[in-house]
N, C-alpha and C positions, 0 to 999 in steps of 0.2 A: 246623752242621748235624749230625744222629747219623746219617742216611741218605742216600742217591742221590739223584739227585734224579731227577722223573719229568718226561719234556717232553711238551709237548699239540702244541708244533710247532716252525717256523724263520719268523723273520721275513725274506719270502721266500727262494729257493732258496739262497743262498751266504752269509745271514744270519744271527744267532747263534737259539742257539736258548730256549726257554722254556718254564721249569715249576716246579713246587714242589719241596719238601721236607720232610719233617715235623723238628721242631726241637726242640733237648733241651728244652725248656719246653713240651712238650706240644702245640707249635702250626705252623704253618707256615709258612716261609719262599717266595718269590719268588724264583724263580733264573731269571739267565742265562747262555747260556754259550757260545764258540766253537769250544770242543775240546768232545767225546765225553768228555773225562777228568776236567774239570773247571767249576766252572763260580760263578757270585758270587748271593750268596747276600743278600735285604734282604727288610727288614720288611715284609709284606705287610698289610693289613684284608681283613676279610670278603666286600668287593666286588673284593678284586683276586683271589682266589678261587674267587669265584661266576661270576666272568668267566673265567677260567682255565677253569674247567669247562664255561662256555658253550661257546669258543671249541672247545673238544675235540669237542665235541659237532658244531659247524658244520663243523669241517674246514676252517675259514678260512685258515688258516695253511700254509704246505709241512711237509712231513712232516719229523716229527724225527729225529733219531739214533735205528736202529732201537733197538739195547742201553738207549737210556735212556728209549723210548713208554712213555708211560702209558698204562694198562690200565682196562678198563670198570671193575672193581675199586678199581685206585688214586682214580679219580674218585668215586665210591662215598664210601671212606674220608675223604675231602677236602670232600664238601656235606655227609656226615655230621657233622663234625668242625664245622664252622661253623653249621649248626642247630643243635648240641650246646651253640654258647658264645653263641649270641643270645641276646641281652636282652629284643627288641623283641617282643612278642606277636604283633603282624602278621608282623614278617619272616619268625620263628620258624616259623610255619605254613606261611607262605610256603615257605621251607626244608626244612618236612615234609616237605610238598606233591613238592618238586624230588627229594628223598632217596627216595620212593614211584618216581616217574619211574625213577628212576635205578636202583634195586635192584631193581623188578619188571620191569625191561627194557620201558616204554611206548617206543611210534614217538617215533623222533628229534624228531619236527614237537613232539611232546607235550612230550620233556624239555627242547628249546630254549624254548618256550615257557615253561615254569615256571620255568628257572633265569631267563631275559628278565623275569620278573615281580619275581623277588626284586631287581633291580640296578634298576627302573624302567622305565616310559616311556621310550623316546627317547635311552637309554642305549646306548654304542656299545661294545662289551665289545673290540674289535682297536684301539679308538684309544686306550683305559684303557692295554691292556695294551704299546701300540709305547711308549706316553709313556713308562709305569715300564721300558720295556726302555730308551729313552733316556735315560731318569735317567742309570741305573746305569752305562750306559756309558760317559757325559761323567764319572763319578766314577774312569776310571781313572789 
C-alpha cells in the first residue's frame, strides 16, 4: 500500500474495521483492520469498490476509527477511479452516472441508488463486503 488506508466502517461495534487504500500500481486495495494503526491489505475488483462506497453512503456498518473515516472526497476519488478503468460501456456510464451523484453532492437516496445500479439487482453490497472481511481474516 503507498497510503492509509480510509475505512467506510466496523463490522459491528468491537469488530474489525474496513476500507481501501490506493496502491502503488495505481489502483486499490481492500483493507482490513483491528488496530487504528494498522491494517491487511488484498486485491480488490471494481464491485468490491463500488460496494465499499455504497456501504459509506448507507451507513450500514458502525462507525470507524475516527483518524482513518473516509471522507465525501476520499469516496469521490474511489468511483472516480473505477469508472476511470471500466471497460464495459454500460457499466461505465453507469459509473458516470454514480461519480455525477457523488461530486455534485445529489440526496443520499440518489447516490445509493446509482452506485446500487452499477453492482446490480439484488446485490447485497454488506454481505460482499463481511465475506471479503472473512477471507482475509481466516488468512491469518
Amino acid at each position: 500500500m503507498a497510503a492509509v488506508a480510509c475505512a467506510i466502517g466496523r463490522i459491528g461495534p468491537d469488530g474489525p474495521w474496513v476500507g481501501f487504500a490506493p496502491t502503488l500500481d495505481d489502483g486499490y486495495a481492500l483493507v482490513v483492520g483491528e488496530r487504528p494503526d494498522g491494517g491487511r491489505p488484498a486485491d480488490a475488483d471494481a464491485d468490491d469498490l463500488v460496494a465499499l462506497a455504497l456501504l459509506y453512503f448507507e451507513e450500514s456498518f458502525d462507525v470507524p476509527p475516527e483518524e482513518l473515516a473516509a471522507t465525501h472526497g476520499d469516496i469521490g476519488a474511489l468511483v472516480r477511479h473505477v469508472a476511470e478503468h471500466e471497460t464495459d460501456v454500460v457499466r461505465r456510464r453507469l459509473l458516470r452516472e454514480a461519480v455525477d451523484a457523488v461530486d455534485d453532492g445529489l440526496a443520499v437516496d440518489v447516490t445509493i441508488t446509482r452506485l446500487g445500479r452499477v453492482l446490480g439487482g439484488g446485490a447485497d453490497a454488506g454481505a460482499r463486503i463481511r465475506r471479503r472481511v472473512s477471507e482475509l481474516l481466516d488468512l491469518s
